[in-house]
C-alpha positions, 0 to 999 in steps of 0.5 A: 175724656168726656166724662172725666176732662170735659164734664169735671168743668160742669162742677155741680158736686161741689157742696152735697153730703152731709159735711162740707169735706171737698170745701174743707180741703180746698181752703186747706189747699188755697191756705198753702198760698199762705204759707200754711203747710198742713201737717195733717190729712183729712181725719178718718172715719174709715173701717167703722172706726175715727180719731185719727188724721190720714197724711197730707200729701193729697193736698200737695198734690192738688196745689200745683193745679190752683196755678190754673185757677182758683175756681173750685173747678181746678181743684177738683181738675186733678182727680178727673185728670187721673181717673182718665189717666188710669184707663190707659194704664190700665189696657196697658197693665192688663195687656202685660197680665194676659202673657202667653196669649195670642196677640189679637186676642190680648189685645183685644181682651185689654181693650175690652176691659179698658172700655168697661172700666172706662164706663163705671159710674162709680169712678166717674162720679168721684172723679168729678169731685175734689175728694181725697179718695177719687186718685186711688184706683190709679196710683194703684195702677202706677204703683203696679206699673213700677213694681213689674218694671223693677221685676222686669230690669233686675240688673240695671242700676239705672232703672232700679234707683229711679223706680224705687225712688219713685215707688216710695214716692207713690206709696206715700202718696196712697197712704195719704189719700184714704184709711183703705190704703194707709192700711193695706199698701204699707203691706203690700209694698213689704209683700212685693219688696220681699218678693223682689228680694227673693228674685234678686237673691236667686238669680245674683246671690246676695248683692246691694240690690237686696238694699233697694226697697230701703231706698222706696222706704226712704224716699216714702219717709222724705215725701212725708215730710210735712207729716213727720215735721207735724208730728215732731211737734205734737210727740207723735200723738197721731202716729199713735193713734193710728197704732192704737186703731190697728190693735183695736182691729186686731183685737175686736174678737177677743171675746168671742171664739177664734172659730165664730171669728173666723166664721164671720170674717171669711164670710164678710170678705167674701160679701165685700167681693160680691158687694163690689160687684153688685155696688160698682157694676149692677147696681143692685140690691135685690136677692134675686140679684145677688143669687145671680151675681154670686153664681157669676162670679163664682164661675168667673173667679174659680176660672181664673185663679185655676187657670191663670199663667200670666205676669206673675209680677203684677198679679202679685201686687193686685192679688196681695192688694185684693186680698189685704183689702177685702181682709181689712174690710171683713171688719165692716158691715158688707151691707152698710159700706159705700163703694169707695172703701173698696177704691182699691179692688174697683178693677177686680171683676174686670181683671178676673173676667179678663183672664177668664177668657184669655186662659179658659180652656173649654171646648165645642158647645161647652166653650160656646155657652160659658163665654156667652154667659160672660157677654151676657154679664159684661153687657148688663154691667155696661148697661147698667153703668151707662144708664147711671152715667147717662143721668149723671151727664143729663145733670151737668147739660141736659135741659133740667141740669143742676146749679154749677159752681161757676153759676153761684159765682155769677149769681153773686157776682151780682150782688151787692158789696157786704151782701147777706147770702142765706142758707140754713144748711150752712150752719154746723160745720159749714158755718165757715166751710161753704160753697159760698164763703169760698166762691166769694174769698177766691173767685167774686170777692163781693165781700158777702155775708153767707149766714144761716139765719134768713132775714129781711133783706138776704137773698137766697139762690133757690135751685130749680133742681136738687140732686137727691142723694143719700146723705145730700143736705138740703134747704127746705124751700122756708129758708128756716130749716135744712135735713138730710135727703129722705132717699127712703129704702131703695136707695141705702148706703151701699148704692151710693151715688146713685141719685135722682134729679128732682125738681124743686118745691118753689119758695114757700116764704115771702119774696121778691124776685132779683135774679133767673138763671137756667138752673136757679132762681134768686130772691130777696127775703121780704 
């Protein structure tokens, strides 16, 4: 609740990265008071690869919140609301996983796992963002949810149309919040309907039941709606390029052997696996790190897919999601991939530990020194992520916190009306998508001029801290130029978002003092 409800309103990710994407898509959002349908989702540069927009529903879903407010805070409410949201559902889903096992212990294991997954940095991070990816983890969930649902009531009308409807909803949901997903849940939702076909069939024979997963597939197509009507109009030119991105996949080894091929995807999907461990729970690069992990899970996973008994129906969709996933992914560089390409597989190791100690079989000392070693794991792993979450909260309200977005509207609340608010870095692409132009449109309405080029006479909000991030785009204290944060070899791509609070240099150009918060300095360019 802290780290997700509460510390969300302390919004002080607003405007980091090296382009504007969460200020970008809350114009897109805010334009929908306009009358501005968007037919197209953000464009994807997922899995090496771009030309091509995701669907739009992430906007839809978000809307609905702008009814609280403008401010950017509410636009970034709902991914905290279902990230939350998820580690409940989550205890519950394992809890049904872990079937056959005594009731104290399954509990317990499921609380367990709850707690662990309510710890990573990863997901705390991005769900104190506005950013399409953030709600995948738990629509995942949800779609899990559903599916055991429908394998629990095979009989009852009145639980299947819903739940397929919904089902449906849910996948159309999932395939507009990142490429991921696009690519992987419209097969996973095939792989359950199948599944579910064959339960039907075997245990009723052939009846109008075997009719439903059409009805999820319809309903997929009715919540796409905007998307379909955006292509009708542009014939498809998206859809196609989508296809054109599969085939290109499919068929980048074509010029080299189908052993070395395959050598070299089994390879990837396996880094990708230990990679997700090493990104999401330690934190870590180093090889003595990755000799250690890999032994550990290596223990951990063999266990677990030997020994598992649980609900067959829900390790049906993870193990399918898992796997599509880390199979798509073995097309990427394991070592040059951020955390959230992998959303879909961030409970992995929870789950797979989870049903380690809820199946495994070992006696005397032996029993006694594995689970040992796997209290050792989950409690370096749960370190490790509160050390990062620590430094995260510490950046919201500790005594040298970042600049937050109802700041900058205070500070240019303050200003005077048709003001010139400078910053070098909103050049490019954030010419018009920047924090300010959208502070002012929806929150001060100030009427300010947010222009790159600082002249005599603009004022600039100078921050008395920066968030050094791997990619983060920042002023330099002259106000003439702005560059990518230098995070130097210990922070590389795939520890994103580890980060460092810095402060400042002071403004090295001449000014006269106007405004002093907390958390940053305002002046006017002499």
């Amino acid at each position: 609740m802290v780290t997700r409800i509460f510390a969300v309103f302390q919004y002080v990710t607003f405007d980091i990265g090296p382009d504007p994407d969460q200020i970008r898509d809350a114009f897109v959002v805010m334009d929908i008071w306009q009358g501005e349908l968007p037919a197209m989702g953000p464009k994807s540069y997922g899995f090496g690869l771009a030309g091509f927009h995701i669907p739009p529903l992430y906007y839809y879903l978000v809307f609905p919140f702008t009814l609280l407010g403008q401010a950017p805070v509410f636009l970034a409410f709902p991914n905290a609301l279902f990230s939350f949201l998820a580690i409940p559902l989550f205890i519950y889903l394992t809890y049904r996983l872990l079937t056959g096992v005594h009731f104290s212990k399954r509990l317990f294991l499921s609380g367990l796992s709850g707690f662990w997954y309510s710890l990573l940095f990863a997901d705390i991070f991005i769900s104190n963002f506005q950013w399409n990816p953030s709600a995948m983890p738990f629509f995942l969930m949800l779609f899990t949810l559903i599916y055991a649902i429908q394998c629990q009531h095979l009989s009852a009308w009145k639980v299947q149309i819903p739940a397929w409807t919904a089902s449906g909803v849910v996948l159309a949901i999932l395939v507009s919040l990142h490429t991921s997903a696009l690519f992987v849940m419209p097969v996973v939702y095939m792989i359950t309907a199948l599944a579910f076909m064959g339960k039907v069939f075997k245990g009723m024979g052939a009846n109008l039941r075997l009719a439903l997963p059409g009805l999820g597939l319809l309903a997929a197509a009715i919540a796409l709606a905007p998307y379909w009507i955006g292509e009708l109009q542009s014939s498809f030119s998206n859809t196609r390029s989508i296809v054109r991105t599969i085939l290109t996949v499919s068929g980048s080894d074509e010029d080299r052997s189908l052993a070395i091929a395959l050598g070299e995807k089994g390879i990837n999907f396996l880094l990708h696996y230990l990679n997700s461990v090493r990104q999401v729970y330690f934190w870590n690069t180093s090889v003595a790190a990755a000799v250690i992990l890999a032994l550990a899970i290596t223990m951990i996973s063999s266990v677990a897919f030997l020994k598992f008994r649980g609900d067959q129906d829900i390790w049906l969709v993870w193990l399918a999601t898992w796997g599509l996933l880390l199979l798509a992914a073995s097309n990427l560089d394991p070592g040059q991939t951020a955390a959230y390409y992998r959303s879909l597989i961030l409970m992995t190791p929870i789950v797979i530990t989870a049903i380690t100690l809820a199946y495994a079989d070992f006696q005397g000392s032996r029993a006694i020194y594995y689970h040992s070693a796997i209290a050792v794991f989950i409690a370096l792993s749960c370190w490790q992520n509160l050390s990062h979450d620590a430094q995260f909260m510490a950046a919201k309200y500790g005594p040298k916190r970042l600049m937050n977005t109802r700041e900058v509207a205070q500070v240019i609340a303050h200003l005077p009306e048709g003001a010139r608010l400078c910053s070098p870095r909103i050049a490019r692409n954030r010419s018009e998508h920047n924090q300010y132009r959208y502070i002012d449109t929806y929150v001060t309405r100030q009427g300010i001029a947010a222009v790159s080029n600082c002249q005599a006479g603009d004022y600039v909000i100078h921050p008395k801290r920066i968030i050094h991030l791997a990619g983060n785009y920042l002023d330099y204290p002259d106000y003439q130029t702005a560059d990518f944060a230098d995070t130097g070899p210990k922070v590389q791509p795939e520890l994103w978002p580890t980060f460092e609070i810095r402060d400042n240099q002071p403004i090295a150009r001449p000014a006269t003092l106007f405004l002093e918060l907390q958390t940053a300095t305002v002046y006017v360019l002499s």
